[in-house]
C-alpha positions as CSV (number, residue, x, y, z in Angstrom):
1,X,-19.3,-56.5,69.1
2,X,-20.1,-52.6,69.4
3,X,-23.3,-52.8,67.9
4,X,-24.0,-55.4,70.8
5,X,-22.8,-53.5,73.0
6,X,-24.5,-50.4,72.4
7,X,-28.0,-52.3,72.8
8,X,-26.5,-53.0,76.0
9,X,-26.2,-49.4,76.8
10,X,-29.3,-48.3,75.9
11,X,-30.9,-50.9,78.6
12,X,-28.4,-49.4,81.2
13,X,-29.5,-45.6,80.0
14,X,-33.1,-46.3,81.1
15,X,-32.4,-48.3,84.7
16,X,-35.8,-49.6,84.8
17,X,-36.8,-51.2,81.5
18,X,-36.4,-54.3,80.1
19,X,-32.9,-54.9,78.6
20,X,-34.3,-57.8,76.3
21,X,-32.2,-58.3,73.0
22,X,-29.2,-57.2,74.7
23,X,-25.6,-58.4,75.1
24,X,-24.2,-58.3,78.7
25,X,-20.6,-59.1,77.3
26,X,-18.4,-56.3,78.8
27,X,-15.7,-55.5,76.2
28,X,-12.4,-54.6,77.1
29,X,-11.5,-52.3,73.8
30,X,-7.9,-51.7,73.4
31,X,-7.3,-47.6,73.6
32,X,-6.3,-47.5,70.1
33,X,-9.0,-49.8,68.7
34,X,-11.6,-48.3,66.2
35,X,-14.1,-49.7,69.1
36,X,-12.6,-47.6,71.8
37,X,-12.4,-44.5,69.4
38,X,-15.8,-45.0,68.6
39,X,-17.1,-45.4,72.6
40,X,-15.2,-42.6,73.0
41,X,-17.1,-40.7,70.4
42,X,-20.2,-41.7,71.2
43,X,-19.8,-40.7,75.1
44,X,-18.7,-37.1,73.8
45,X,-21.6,-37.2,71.4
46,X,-23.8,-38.4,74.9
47,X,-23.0,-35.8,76.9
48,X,-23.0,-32.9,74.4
49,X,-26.4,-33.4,73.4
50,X,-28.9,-30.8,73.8
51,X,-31.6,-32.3,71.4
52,X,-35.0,-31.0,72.7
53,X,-36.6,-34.0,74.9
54,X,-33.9,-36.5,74.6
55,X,-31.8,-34.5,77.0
56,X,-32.0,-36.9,80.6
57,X,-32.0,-39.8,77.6
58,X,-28.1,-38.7,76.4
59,X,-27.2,-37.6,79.8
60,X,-28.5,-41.8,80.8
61,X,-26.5,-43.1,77.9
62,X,-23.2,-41.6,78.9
63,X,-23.1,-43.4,82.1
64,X,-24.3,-46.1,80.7
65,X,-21.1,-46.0,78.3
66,X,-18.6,-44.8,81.2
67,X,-20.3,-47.8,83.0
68,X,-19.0,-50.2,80.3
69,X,-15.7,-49.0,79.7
70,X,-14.7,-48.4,83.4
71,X,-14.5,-44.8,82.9
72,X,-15.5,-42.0,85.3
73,X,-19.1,-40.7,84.7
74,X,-19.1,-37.8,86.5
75,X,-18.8,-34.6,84.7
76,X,-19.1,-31.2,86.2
77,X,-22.5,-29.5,85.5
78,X,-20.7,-26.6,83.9
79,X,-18.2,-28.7,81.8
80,X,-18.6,-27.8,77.8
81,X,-17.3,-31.1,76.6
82,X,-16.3,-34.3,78.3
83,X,-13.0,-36.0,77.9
84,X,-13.2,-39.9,79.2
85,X,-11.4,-40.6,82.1
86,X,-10.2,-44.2,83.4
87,X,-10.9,-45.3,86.5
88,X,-8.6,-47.5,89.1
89,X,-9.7,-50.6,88.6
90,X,-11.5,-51.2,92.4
91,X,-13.8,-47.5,91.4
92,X,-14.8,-49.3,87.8
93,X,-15.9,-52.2,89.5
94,X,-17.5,-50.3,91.7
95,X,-20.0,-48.2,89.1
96,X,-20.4,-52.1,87.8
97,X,-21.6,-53.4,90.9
98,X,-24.1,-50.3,91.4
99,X,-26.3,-51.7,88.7
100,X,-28.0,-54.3,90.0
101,X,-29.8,-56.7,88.3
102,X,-34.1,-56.0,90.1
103,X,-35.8,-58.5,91.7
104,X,-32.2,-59.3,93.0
105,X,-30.6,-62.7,92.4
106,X,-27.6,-64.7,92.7
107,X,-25.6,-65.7,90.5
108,X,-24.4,-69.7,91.8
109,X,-22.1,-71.5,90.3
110,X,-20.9,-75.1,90.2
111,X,-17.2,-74.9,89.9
112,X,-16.5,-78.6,89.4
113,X,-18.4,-78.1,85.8
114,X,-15.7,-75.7,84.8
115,X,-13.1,-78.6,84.7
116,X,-12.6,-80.1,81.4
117,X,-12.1,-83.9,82.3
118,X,-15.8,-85.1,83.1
119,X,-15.0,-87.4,85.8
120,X,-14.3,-84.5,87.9
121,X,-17.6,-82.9,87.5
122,X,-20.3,-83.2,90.5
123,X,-23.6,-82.7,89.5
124,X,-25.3,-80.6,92.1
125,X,-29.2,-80.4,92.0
126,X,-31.7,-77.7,92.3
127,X,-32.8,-79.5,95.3
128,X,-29.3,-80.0,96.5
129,X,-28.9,-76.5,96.5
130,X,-32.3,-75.6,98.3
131,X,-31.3,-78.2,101.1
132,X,-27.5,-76.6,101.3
133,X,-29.4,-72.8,102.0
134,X,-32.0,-73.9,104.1
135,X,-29.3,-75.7,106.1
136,X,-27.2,-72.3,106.5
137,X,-30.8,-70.4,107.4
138,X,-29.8,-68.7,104.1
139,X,-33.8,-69.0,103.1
140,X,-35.7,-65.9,104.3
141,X,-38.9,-65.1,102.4
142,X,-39.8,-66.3,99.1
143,X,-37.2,-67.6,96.6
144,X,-36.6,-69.7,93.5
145,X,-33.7,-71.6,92.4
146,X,-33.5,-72.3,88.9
147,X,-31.1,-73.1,86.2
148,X,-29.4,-70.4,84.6
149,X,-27.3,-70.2,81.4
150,X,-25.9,-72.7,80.3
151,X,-28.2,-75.5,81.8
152,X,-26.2,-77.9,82.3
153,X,-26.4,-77.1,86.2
154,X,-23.1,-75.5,86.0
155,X,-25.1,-72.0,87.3
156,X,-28.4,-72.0,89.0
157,X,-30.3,-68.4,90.4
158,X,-31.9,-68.0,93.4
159,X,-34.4,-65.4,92.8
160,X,-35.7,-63.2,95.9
161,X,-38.9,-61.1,96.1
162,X,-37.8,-57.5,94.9
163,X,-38.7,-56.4,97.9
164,X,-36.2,-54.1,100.7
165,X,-36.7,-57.3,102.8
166,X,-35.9,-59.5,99.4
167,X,-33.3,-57.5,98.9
168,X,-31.6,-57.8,102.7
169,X,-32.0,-61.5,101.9
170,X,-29.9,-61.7,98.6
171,X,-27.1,-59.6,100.0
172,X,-27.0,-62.0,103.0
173,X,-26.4,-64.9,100.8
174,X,-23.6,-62.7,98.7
175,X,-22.1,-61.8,101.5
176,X,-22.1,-65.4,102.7
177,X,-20.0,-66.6,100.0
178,X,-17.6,-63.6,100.2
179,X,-16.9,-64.6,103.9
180,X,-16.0,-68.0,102.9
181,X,-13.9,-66.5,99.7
182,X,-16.2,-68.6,97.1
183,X,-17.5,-65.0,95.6
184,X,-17.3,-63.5,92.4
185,X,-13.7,-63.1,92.3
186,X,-12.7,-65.6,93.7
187,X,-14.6,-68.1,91.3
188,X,-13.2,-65.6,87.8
189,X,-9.7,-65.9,89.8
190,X,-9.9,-69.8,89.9
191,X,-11.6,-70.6,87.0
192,X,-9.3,-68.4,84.6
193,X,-6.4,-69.7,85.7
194,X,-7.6,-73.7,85.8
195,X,-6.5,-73.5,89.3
196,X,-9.7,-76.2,90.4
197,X,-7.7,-79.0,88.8
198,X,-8.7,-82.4,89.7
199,X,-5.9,-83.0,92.6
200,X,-7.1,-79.4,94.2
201,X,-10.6,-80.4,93.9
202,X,-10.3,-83.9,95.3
203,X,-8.6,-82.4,98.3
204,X,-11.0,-79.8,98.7
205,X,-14.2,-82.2,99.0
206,X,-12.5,-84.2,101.4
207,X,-14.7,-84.4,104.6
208,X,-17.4,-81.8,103.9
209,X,-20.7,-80.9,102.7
210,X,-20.0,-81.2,98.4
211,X,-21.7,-78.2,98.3
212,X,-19.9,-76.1,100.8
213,X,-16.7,-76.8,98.5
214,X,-18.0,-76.6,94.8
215,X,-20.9,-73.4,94.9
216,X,-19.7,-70.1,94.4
217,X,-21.8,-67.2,94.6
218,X,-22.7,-63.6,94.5
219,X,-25.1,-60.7,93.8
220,X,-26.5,-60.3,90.1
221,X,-25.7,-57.0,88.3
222,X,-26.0,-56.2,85.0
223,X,-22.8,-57.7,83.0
224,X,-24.5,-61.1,84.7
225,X,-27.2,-61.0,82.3
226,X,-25.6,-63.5,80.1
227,X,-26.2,-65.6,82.9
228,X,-29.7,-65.8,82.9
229,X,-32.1,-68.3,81.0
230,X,-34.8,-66.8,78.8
231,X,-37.6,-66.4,80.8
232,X,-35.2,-64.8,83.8
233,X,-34.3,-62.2,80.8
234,X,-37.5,-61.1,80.0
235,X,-38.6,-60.3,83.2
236,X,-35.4,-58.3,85.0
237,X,-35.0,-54.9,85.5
238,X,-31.7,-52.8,86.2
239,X,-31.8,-50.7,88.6
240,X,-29.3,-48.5,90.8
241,X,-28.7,-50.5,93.9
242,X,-27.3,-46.5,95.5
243,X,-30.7,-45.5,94.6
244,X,-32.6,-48.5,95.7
245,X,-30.5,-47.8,99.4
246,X,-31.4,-44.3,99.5
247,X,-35.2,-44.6,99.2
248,X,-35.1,-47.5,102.0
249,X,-33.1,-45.1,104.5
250,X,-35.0,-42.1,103.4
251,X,-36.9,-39.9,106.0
252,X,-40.6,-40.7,106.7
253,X,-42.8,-37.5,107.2
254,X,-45.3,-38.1,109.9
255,X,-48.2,-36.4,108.1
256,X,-47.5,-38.7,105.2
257,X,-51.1,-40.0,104.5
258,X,-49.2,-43.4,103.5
259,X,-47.9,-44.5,106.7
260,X,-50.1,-47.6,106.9
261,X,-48.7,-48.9,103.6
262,X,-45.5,-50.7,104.1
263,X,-42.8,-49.9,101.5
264,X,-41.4,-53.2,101.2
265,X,-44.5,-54.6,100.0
266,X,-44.9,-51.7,97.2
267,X,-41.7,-51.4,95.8
């Protein structure tokens, strides 16, 4: 599982490459596991590193690492060695949810699949799901919804331009979800404890759209890539959605010979 892992990290050392062949599984090493000792290692190892040219590649690796393991991954510029520190749980999530997964997506699921007596499942189609956003004037620009992993229409993605606009657009939709507490944790709270059993779940779709009651939703970032199909894989980035914020709200300088090209349209 390390060695996955650490294939993992490299893609999050370089935010903008492919992270094809990588596992997205985020392991939760017990402190006195040889996998934790050996993260902990390698982040030392990471930061130390003064090898000629590889210098900003060590320095991307050791977030990457701290990333994964929910520790802390800033270190003073004038700190000789670095000793791993573990972050409240609401600050790790937070360096999680920074890395975005570029164009932005989200991640819907289909609840109902996650119960284990078939007669309780609701198929929901791609076109179900188009109609159920368009409905909510959740569509803005160009988007694609398209089964993700596993395809047994259990997650779908809708896929938005990676645009500022596109990206304005996908946050909309997360935070659509989030108001109506069918986000991210609220679908890994209900589905790890089997709390959508079939009584809740007949209750639940009692006079209202199916879909309003069974999709759950929220932004992509990177331990999502397990989510993705194939072809999705291939073509995502990760990127630094801090970063991504910054250049949007960044000054413009007047005498910028660029003015007449939009930025939205060019990054």
């Amino acid at each position: 599982m390390l060695c996955l892992s650490i294939k993992f990290l490299l893609a999050l050392s370089k935010y903008s490459v492919h992270p094809t062949a990588v596992c997205s599984h985020v392991c939760n090493f017990n402190s006195s596991s040889k996998e934790f000792m050996a993260a902990q290692n390698l982040v030392q190892h990471a930061f130390m590193s003064h090898k000629i040219g590889l210098r900003a590649q060590h320095l991307g690796l050791h977030k990457a690492i701290c990333v994964l393991m929910g520790w802390n991954s800033s270190v003073p510029c004038d700190a000789i060695t670095c000793v791993p520190e573990i972050l409240p749980d609401e600050e790790a999530f937070a360096q999680k949810e920074d890395l975005m997964l570029w164009p932005p997506l989200v991640v819907i699921h289909n609840i109902s699949m996650s119960n284990n007596n078939p007669e309780q499942q609701k198929v929901i189609p791609i076109e179900g799901v188009e109609a159920f956003l368009r409905g909510k004037g959740l569509v803005g620009g160009k988007i694609k919804v398209c089964l993700g992993k596993p395809a047994d229409q259990s997650v779908m993605l809708v896929k938005f331009l990676g645009t500022f606009t596109g990206l304005g657009n996908a946050e909309k939709l997360h935070k659509y979800f989030a108001e109506k507490k069918h986000g991210r944790e609220e679908f890994e709270h209900n589905t790890s404890n089997n709390i959508n059993n079939s009584n809740s779940l007949e209750e639940e779709t009692q006079g209202g759209q199916l879909e309003e009651h069974l999709l759950y939703g929220y932004l992509g970032i990177a331990e999502d890539l397990d989510r993705l199909d194939f072809n999705t894989k291939k073509r995502i980035l990760i990127k630094s959605k801090k970063e991504i914020q910054e250049l949007a709200n960044a000054p413009v300088k007047t005498d910028d010979k660029s003015l007449n090209k939009i930025a939205d349209d060019k990054y």
